[in-house]
DRENSE-166446 format. One line per 3 residues: number of its first residue (from 0); their letters; for each residue x, y, z of C-alpha. Coordinates in steps of 0.05 Angstrom, whole numbers. Layout:
N
NUM	A	X:Y:Z; ...
END
This chain:
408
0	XXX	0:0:0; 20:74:-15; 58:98:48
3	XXX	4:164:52; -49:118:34; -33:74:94
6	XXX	-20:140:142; -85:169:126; -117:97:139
9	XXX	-86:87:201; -106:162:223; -176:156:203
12	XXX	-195:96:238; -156:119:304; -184:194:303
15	XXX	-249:199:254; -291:266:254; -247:288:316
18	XXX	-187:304:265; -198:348:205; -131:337:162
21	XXX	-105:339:95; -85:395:45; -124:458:47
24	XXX	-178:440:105; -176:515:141; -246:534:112
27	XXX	-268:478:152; -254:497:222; -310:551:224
30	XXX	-365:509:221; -335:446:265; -329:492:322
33	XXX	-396:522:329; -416:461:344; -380:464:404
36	XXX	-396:542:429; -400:611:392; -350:656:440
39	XXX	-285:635:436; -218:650:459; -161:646:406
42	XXX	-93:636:424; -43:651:372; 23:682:352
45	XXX	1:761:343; 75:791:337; 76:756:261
48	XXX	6:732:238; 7:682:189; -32:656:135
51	XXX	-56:598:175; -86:641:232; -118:692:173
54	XXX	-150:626:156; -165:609:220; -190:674:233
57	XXX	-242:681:168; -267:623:174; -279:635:242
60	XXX	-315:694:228; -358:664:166; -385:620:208
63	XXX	-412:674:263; -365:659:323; -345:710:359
66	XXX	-276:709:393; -258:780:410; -173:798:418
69	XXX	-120:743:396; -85:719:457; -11:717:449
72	XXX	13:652:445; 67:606:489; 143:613:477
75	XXX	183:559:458; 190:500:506; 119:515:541
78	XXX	145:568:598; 103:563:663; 97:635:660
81	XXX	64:636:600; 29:577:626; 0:622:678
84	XXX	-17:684:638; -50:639:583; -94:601:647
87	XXX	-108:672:677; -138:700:606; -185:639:602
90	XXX	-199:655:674; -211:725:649; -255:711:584
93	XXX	-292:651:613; -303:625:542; -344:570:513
96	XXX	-296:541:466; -213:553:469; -173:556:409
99	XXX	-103:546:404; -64:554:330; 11:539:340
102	XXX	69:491:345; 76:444:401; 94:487:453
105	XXX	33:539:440; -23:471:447; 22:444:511
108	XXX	17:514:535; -57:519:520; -68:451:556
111	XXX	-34:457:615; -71:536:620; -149:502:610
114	XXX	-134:453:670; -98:510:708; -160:548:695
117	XXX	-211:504:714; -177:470:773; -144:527:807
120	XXX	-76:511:836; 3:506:818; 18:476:748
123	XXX	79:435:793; 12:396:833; -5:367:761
126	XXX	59:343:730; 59:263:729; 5:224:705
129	XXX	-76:224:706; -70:278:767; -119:326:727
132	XXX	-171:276:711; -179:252:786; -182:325:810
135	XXX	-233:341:750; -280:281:773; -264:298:850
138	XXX	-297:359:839; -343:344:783; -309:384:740
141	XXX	-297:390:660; -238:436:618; -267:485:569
144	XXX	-269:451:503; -218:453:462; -188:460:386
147	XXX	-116:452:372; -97:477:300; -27:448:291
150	XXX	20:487:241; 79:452:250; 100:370:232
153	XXX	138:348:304; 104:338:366; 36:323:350
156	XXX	15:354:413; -51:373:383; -66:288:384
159	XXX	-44:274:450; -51:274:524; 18:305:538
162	XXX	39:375:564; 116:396:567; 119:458:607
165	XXX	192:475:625; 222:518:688; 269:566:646
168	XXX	300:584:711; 324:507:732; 327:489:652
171	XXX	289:423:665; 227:394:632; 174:362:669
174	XXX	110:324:633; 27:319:647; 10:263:623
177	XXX	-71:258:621; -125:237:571; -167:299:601
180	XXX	-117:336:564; -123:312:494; -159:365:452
183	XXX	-241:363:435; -218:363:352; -152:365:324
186	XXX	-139:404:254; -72:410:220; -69:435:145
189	XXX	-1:406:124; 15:455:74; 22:509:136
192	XXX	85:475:146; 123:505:94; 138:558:125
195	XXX	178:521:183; 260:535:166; 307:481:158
198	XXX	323:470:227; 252:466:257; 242:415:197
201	XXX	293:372:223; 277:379:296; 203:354:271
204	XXX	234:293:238; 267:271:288; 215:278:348
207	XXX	178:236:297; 223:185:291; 235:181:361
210	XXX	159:189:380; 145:117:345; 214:90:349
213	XXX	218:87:429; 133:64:432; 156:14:392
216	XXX	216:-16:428; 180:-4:492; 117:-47:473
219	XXX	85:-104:501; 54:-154:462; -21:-138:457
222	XXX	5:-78:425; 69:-87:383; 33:-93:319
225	XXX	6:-47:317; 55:-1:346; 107:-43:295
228	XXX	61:-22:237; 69:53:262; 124:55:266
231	XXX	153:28:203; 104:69:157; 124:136:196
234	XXX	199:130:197; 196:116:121; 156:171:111
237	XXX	214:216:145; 272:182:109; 243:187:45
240	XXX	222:260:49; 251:293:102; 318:302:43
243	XXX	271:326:-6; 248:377:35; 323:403:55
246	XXX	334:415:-17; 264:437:-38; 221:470:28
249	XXX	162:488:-15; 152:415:-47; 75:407:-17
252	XXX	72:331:-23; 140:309:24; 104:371:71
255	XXX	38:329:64; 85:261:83; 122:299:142
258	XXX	55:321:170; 23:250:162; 85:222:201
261	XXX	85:263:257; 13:253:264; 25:184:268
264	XXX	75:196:320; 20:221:360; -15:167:352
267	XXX	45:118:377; 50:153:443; -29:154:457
270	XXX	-17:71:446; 46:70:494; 99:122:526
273	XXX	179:149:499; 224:134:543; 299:136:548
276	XXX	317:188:498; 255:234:514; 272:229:583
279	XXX	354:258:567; 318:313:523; 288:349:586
282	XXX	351:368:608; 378:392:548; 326:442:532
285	XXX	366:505:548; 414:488:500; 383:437:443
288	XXX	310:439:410; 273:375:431; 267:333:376
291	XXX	343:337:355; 356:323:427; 325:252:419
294	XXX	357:248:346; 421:249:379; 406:194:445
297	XXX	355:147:406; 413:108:374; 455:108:441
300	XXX	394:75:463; 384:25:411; 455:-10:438
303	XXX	430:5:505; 374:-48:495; 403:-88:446
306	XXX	387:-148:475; 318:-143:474; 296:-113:424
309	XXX	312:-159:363; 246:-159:336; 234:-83:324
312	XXX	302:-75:289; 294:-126:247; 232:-82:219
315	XXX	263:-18:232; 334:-26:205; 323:-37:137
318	XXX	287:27:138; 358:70:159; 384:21:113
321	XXX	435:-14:161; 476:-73:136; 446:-121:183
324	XXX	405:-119:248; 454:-122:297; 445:-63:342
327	XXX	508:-27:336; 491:-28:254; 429:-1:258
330	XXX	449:53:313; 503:63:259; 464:74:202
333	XXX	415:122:248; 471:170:260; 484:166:185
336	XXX	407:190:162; 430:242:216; 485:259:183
339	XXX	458:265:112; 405:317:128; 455:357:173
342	XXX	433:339:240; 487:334:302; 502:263:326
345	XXX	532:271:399; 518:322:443; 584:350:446
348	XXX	560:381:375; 512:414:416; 545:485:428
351	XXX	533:499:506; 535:426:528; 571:415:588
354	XXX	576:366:643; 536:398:680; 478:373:630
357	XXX	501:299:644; 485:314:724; 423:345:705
360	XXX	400:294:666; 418:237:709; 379:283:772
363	XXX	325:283:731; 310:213:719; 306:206:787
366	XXX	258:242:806; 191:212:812; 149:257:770
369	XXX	193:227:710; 189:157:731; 138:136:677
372	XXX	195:146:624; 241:86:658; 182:45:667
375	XXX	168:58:587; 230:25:573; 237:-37:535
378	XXX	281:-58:603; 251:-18:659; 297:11:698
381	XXX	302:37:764; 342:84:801; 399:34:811
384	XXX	410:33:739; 413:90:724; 490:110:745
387	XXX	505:38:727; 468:51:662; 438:119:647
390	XXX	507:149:664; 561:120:615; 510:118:561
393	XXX	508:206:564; 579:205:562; 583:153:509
396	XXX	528:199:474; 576:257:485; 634:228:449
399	XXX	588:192:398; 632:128:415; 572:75:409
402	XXX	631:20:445; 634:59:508; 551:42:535
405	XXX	545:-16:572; 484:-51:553; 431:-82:600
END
């Protein structure tokens, strides 16, 4: 089957009307949400308005809903002061419907704000997993509903029931992980992508990649085939087009195949969870965008879990085009893909990596509101392994010398 063909297939029968996707679906959104209020609250970039949120925008407006003053969207990485503003301007506006056009950190940002909003509270009280949903039915509660408009192919945070929101001041990460959050309809026009540069292109590709690679290592049997499946028509989606679209940023179609994979990254991670590479990214995020953050670990962890994992590289490998299936080979011929669309491969390429970003990350798998990501992978670790573990693996990942980890 066509690779799109099978994307859109596997997309339709996960997501149905909740997901309006494709090429040139704006006009749509007008009509969808009325039928979930008529005063809205938009959230969107208002320094530099772009075609997508004129779209957004008319067809908003054809359709008779009113929603007042643009909000000014998150910053990168999902700030919890932004977090805060954006909870106390639905606070504010009270509306019936929110709507959030942006990359991944403006729909984190958004969802973190509507349960901030309706629950009251510190954003930290909420970072883990399902803690929004029990307070919600605690207090017999519902979030505003809400629409994610997605302009950008990498986290597919308009999909899922993930929030990143990041401490600038202690440069860490930290998760919500709740189906409470996942938004009431999803839209994403692929062909607002082209306006992403180079390097955001990449980062997308690679969250991607890792987004279905680690569900895929990580799963358990009722689920790896369909996680397996995923995975395989994804990450050849990205290898095949991700090069085109270095050379040529307008070409609609590998846009239309970029978009189609990272959706199907979200779906991945609402099957199972990331793990081991995610988990390193969080403390890199002063210094690395996300997605190339888990470019760079994801083969480091491939070796890591070698042993175990013999099934998904044999369906994975041939993909990156490795010269057999041994792990080393394939983690080999992932740095190479890396390599051939210009992407760094250790983290000393990183400029402002440090030691100090080893210690940080090895803190941070430690601490409990992280633990899901050890338990996601395909070995579950604990916090004895991770100095005996975690720890030569970053600096192995440092010097991009795949012979220094020590596999479990």
């Amino acid at each position: 089957m066509d690779l799109k063909k099978q994307a859109y297939e596997l997309l339709n029968n996960w997501k149905g009307s909740a997901y309006i996707h494709g090429l040139g679906v704006l006009d749509r959104i007008g009509e969808a949400v009325a039928a979930l209020g008529r005063d809205a609250l938009v959230i969107a970039n208002t320094t530099r308005k772009s075609e997508t949120v004129e779209k957004v925008l008319a067809s908003l407006a054809d359709a008779g809903i009113a929603f007042g003053e643009v909000v000014p969207t998150a910053k990168p990485n999902s700030p919890k002061e932004d977090v805060l503003r954006l909870s106390k301007a639905i606070t504010s506006r009270k509306p019936e419907v929110i709507i959030t056009i942006g990359g991944g950190s403006a729909i984190d940002a958004t969802k973190a704000a509507n349960a901030l909003a309706t629950l009251g509270g510190d954003v930290d009280q909420y970072f883990g997993t399902d803690l929004v949903a029990k307070a919600l039915k605690e207090r017999n509660l519902q979030l505003i509903p809400t629409v994610a408009v997605m302009t950008a192919a990498s986290s597919a945070a308009h999909l899922t029931k993930y929030a990143n929101v990041t401490d600038l001041a202690a440069g860490q990460k930290k998760l919500i992980v709740d189906n409470a959050l996942v938004p009431t309809l999803s839209v994403f026009d692929y062909t607002s992508t082209v306006t992403m540069p180079k390097e955001l292109t990449i980062d997308g590709a690679f969250d991607t990649i890792a987004h279905t690679l680690e569900v895929y290592l990580g799963s358990h049997p009722e689920t790896i085939e369909l996680t397996g499946k995923i995975a395989e028509c994804a990450i050849r989606l990205v290898v095949e087009n991700a090069p085109i679209l270095i050379d040529d940023p307008n070409n609609d179609e590998a846009r239309e195949a970029l978009g189609l994979a990272s959706d199907l990254g979200g779906y991945a991670i609402m099957v199972g969870g990331t793990s081991g590479a995610h988990l390193t990214s969080f403390s890199l995020v002063d210094i690395v965008a996300h997605g190339t953050a888990c470019g760079i670990m994801n083969p480091y962890y491939v070796v890591l879990f070698g042993r175990v994992i013999e099934q998904q590289l044999n369906v994975v490998g041939p993909v990156f085009g490795s010269k057999d299936m041994s792990p080393i080979s394939v983690a080999e011929a992932m740095i190479a893909f890396a390599k051939s669309i210009g992407a760094p491969t250790k983290l000393n390429d990183i400029e402002g990596f440090t030691e100090a970003h080893i210690v940080r990350a090895l803190a941070a798998a430690k601490n409990p509101q992280l633990k899901m990501k050890l338990q996601n992978m395909p070995i579950p670790m604990d916090a004895t392994g991770i100095d005996t573990y975690m720890a030569p693996l970053l600096r192995a990942a440092a010097e991009g010398d795949l012979t220094k980890i020590k596999a479990m």
